[in-house]
C-alpha positions as CSV (number, residue, x, y, z in Angstrom):
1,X,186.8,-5.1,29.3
2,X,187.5,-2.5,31.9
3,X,187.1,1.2,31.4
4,X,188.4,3.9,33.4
5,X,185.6,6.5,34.6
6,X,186.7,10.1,35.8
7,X,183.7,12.0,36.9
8,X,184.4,16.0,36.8
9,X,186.2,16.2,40.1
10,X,188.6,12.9,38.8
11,X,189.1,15.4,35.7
12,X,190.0,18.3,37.9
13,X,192.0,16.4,39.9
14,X,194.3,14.8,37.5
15,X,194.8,17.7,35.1
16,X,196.0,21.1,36.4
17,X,195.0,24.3,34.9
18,X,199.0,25.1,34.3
19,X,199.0,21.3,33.0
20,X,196.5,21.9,30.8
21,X,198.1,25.0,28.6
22,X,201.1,22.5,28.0
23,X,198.6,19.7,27.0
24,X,197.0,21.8,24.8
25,X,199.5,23.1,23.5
26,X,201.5,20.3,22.8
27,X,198.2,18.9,21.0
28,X,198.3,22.4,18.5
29,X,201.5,21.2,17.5
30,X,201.0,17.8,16.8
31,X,198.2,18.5,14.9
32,X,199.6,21.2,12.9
33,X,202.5,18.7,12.1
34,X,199.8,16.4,10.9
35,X,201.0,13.7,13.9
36,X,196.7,13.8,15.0
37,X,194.3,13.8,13.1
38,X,190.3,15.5,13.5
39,X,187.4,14.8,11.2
40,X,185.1,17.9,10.9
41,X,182.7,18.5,13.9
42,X,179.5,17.3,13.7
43,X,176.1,19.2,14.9
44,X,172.9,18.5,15.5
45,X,171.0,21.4,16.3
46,X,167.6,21.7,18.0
47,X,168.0,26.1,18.3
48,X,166.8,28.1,19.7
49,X,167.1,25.4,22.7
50,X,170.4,24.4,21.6
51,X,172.8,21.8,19.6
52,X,174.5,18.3,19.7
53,X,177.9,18.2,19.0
54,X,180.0,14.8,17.8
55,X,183.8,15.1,17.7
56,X,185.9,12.7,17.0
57,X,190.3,13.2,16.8
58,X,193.3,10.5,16.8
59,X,196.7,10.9,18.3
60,X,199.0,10.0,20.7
61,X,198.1,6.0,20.3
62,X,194.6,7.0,20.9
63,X,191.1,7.7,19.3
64,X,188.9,9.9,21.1
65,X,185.3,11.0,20.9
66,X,183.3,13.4,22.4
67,X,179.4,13.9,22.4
68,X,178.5,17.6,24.1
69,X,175.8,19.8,24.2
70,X,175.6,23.1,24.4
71,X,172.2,24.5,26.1
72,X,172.2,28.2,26.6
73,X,169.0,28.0,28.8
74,X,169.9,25.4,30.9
75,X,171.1,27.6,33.9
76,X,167.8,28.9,34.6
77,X,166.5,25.3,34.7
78,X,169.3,24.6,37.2
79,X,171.2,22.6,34.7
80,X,174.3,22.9,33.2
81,X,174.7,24.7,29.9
82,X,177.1,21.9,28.9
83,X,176.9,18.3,29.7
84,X,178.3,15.6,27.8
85,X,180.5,12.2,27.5
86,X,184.5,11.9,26.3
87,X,185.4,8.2,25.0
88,X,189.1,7.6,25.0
89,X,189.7,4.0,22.9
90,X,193.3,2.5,22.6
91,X,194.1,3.3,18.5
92,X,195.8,0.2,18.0
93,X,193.1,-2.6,19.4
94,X,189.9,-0.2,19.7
95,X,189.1,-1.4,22.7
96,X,187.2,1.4,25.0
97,X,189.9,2.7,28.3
98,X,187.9,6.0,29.6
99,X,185.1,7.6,29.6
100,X,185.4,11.5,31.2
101,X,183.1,13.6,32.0
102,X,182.6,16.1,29.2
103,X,182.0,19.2,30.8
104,X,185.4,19.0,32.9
105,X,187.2,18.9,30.3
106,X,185.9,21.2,27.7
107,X,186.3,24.3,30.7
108,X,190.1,23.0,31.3
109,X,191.0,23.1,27.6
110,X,188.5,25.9,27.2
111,X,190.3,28.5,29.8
112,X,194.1,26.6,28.5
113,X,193.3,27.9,25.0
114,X,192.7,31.6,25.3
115,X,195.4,31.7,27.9
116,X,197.7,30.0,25.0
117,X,196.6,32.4,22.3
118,X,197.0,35.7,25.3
119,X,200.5,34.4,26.0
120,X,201.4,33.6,22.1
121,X,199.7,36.6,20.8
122,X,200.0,39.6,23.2
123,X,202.2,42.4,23.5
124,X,205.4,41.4,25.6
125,X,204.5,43.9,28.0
126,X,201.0,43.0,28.9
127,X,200.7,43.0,32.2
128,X,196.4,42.8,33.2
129,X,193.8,40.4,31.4
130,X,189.9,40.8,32.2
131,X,187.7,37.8,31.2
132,X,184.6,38.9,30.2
133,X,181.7,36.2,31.3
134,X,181.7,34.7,34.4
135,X,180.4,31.1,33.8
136,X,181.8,27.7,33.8
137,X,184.2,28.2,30.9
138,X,184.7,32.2,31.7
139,X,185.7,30.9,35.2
140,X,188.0,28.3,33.8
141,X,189.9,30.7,31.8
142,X,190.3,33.5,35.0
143,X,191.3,30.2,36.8
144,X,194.1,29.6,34.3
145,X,195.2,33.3,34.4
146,X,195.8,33.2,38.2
147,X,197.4,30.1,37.5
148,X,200.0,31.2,35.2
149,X,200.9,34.4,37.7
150,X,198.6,37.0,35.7
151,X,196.7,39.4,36.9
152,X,193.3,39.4,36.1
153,X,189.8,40.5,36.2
154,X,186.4,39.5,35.7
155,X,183.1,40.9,34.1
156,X,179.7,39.9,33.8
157,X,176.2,40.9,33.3
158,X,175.5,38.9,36.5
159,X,177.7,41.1,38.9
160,X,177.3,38.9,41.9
161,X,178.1,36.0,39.9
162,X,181.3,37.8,39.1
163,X,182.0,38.7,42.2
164,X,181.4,35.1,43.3
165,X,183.7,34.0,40.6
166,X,186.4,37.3,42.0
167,X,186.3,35.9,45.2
168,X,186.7,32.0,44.6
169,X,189.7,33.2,42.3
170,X,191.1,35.7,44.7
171,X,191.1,37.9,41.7
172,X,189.1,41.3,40.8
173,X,186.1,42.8,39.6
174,X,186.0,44.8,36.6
175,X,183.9,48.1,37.4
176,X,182.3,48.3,34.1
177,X,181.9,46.4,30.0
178,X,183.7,49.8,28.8
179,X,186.7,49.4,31.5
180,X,186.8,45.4,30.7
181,X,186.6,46.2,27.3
182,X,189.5,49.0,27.1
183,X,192.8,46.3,28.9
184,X,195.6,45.2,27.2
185,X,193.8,41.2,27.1
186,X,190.4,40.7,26.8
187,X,189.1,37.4,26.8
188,X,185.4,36.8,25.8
189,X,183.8,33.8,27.1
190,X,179.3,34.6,26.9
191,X,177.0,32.6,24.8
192,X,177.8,35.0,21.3
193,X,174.4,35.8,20.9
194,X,174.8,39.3,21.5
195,X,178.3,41.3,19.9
196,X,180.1,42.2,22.8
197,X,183.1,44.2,20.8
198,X,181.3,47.1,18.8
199,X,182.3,48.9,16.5
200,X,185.3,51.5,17.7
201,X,185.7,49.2,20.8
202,X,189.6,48.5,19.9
203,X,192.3,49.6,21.2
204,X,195.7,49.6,19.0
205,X,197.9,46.9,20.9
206,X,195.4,44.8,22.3
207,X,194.7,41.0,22.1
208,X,191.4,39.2,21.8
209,X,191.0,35.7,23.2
210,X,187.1,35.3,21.6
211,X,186.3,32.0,23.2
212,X,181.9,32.2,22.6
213,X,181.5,32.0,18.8
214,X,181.5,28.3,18.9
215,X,178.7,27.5,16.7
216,X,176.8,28.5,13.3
217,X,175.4,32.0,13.9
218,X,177.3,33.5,16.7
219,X,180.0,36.3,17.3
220,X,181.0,38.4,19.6
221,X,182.6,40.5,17.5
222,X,181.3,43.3,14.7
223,X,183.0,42.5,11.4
224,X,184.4,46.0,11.4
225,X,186.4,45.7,14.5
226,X,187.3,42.1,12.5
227,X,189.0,43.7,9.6
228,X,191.0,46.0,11.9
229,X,192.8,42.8,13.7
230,X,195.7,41.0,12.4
231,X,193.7,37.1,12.6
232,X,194.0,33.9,14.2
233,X,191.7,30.5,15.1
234,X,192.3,27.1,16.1
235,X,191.3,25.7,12.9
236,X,190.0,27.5,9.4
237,X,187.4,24.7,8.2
238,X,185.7,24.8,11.5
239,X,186.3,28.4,12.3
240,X,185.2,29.6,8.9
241,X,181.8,27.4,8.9
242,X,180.7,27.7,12.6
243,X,183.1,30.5,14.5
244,X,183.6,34.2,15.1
245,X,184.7,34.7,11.5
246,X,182.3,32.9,9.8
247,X,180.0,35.9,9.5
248,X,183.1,38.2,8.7
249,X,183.8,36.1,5.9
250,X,180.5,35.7,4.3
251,X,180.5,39.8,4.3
252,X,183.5,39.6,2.5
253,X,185.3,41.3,5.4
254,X,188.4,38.8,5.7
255,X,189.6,35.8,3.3
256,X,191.6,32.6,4.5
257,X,194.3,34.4,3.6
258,X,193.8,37.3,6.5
259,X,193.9,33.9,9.1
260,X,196.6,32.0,10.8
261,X,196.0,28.6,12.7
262,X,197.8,29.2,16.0
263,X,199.4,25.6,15.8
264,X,201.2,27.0,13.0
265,X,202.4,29.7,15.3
266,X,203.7,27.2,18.0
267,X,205.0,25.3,15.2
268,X,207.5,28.1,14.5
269,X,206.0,27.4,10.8
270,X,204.0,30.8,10.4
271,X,204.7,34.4,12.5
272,X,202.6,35.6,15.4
273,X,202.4,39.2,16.4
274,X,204.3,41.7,13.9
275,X,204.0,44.7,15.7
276,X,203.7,46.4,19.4
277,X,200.2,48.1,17.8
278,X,198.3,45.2,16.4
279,X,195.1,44.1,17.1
280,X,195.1,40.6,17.3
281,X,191.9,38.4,17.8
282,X,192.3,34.1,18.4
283,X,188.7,32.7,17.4
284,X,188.8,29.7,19.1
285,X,186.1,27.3,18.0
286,X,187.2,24.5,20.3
287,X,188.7,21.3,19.0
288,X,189.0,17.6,19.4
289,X,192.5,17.3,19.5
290,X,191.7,20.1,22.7
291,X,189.8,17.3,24.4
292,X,192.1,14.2,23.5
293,X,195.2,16.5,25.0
294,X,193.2,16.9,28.1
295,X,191.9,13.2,28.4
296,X,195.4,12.3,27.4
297,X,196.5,14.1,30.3
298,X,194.3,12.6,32.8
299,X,195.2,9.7,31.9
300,X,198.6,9.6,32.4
301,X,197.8,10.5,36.3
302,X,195.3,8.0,36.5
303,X,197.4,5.5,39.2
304,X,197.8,8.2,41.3
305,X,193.3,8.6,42.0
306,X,192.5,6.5,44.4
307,X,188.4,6.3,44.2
308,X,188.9,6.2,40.6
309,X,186.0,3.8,39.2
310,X,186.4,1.0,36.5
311,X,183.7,-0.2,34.9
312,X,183.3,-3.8,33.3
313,X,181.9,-4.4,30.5
């Protein structure tokens, strides 16, 4: 048997940050028309170092699992926060055709999805996004902005890395948290250990694209500035067990029926923004039907990578 093998750069090669919003997007929709399918994700945590995560999904002819990590710590090691393996197996025979490099494509369907929810969910007329963490994932999503034609900004606790990040992009700086925190789309992207959003820190009209709350015990956002957005996620059973509104909803703050699955949206099956003045927040938990759209993706481009390896087993 031969299996495809796309290291990071194969990844970032063959899938486009503008190719990735319509990957992923088309993967919302065929899951929220029940065409793919995704068991719940799995964890194994070791905290305070950090957790395993197993997710599996099937779709588009193919089954697809993916085994990541998520290590806060690991930059000041020198390693990667995420590492990780994709398995793409033909749904039909089972038989294995890729492996992908994990962390590749969880920053490509990572910076796709809260430019999705920005350009589903805000105001018609906003013009500036800021991106508030400067890492791998904070500099996929800035990447995706730039690549759509939006201006944008970035901010971090770690100004040089955000001016690193400012200059690779050819995008700016933000001067301060209170100016990244005040534009018309904010997308949050830091480890959600620490709330960045406090309470009073909304502005009517704004969007939200909170990208960090990805696991049991994190948010990035105080419940009360919760309540006073109109809600969406990726998905309610993983959002409401191990995502930004998992804390809101054990205060009693918001119910299921305050959210909206943003597939739905892109369905045309449920209604977006209502008004010019909302507050909307996306909690984006990230999803396995994400990752098969992306590896789906790569895929299809695989002829045209030259170096690409094949391993036989």
């Amino acid at each position: 048997m031969s299996v495809l093998v796309f290291t990071a750069r194969h990844v970032e090669q063959a899938v486009s940050p503008d190719r990735a919003v319509d990957a992923v997007r088309d993967g919302f929709i065929a899951h929220a028309r029940g065409e793919w399918t995704m068991p719940p994700k799995v964890y194994v945590t070791n905290y305070p170092a950090g957790d395993f995560r197993a997710m599996p999904a099937l779709g588009g002819g193919h089954a697809l699992l993916k085994w990541i990590t998520s290590f806060p710590g690991n930059p000041q090691r020198g390693l990667p926060t995420v590492t990780g393996v994709v398995l793409v197996s033909n749904a039909e025979t089972g038989q294995l055709r890729a492996v992908l490099e994990a962390g590749s494509v969880t920053a490509l369907r990572t910076g796709a999805a809260a430019v999705l929810a920005a350009e589903t969910l805000a105001r018609s007329d906003a013009a500036s996004a800021t991106v508030i963490g400067a890492g791998v994932n904070g500099r996929a999503a800035a990447r995706t902005f730039v690549a759509r034609g939006r201006a944008v900004r970035v901010w971090d606790v770690d100004r040089g890395r955000a001016e690193q990040v400012a200059h690779e992009l050819g995008c700016g700086v933000a001067p301060s948290l209170e100016d990244a925190l005040a534009d018309e789309v904010v997308v949050s992207v830091t480890p959600g250990h620490d709330i960045v959003f406090g309470e009073g820190s909304l502005r009517p009209g704004q969007h939200l694209s909170l990208m960090g709350a990805d696991g049991p015990g994190k948010a990035e956002a105080a419940g009360s500035e919760l309540a006073r957005c109109r809600l969406f996620c990726d998905d309610w059973e993983q959002a409401s067990h191990g995502g930004e509104l998992a804390h809101a909803l054990e205060e009693g703050i918001v119910d299921r029926a305050d959210v909206t699955q943003i597939g739905d949206v892109l369905a045309g099956t449920a209604a977006g923004r209502a008004a010019d003045n909302e507050i909307t927040a996306f909690d984006s938990t990230g999803l396995a039907i994400q990752d098969l759209a992306i590896a789906l993706a790569a895929l299809d481009r695989a002829d045209e990578l030259d170096d690409l390896a094949r391993l036989e087993l």
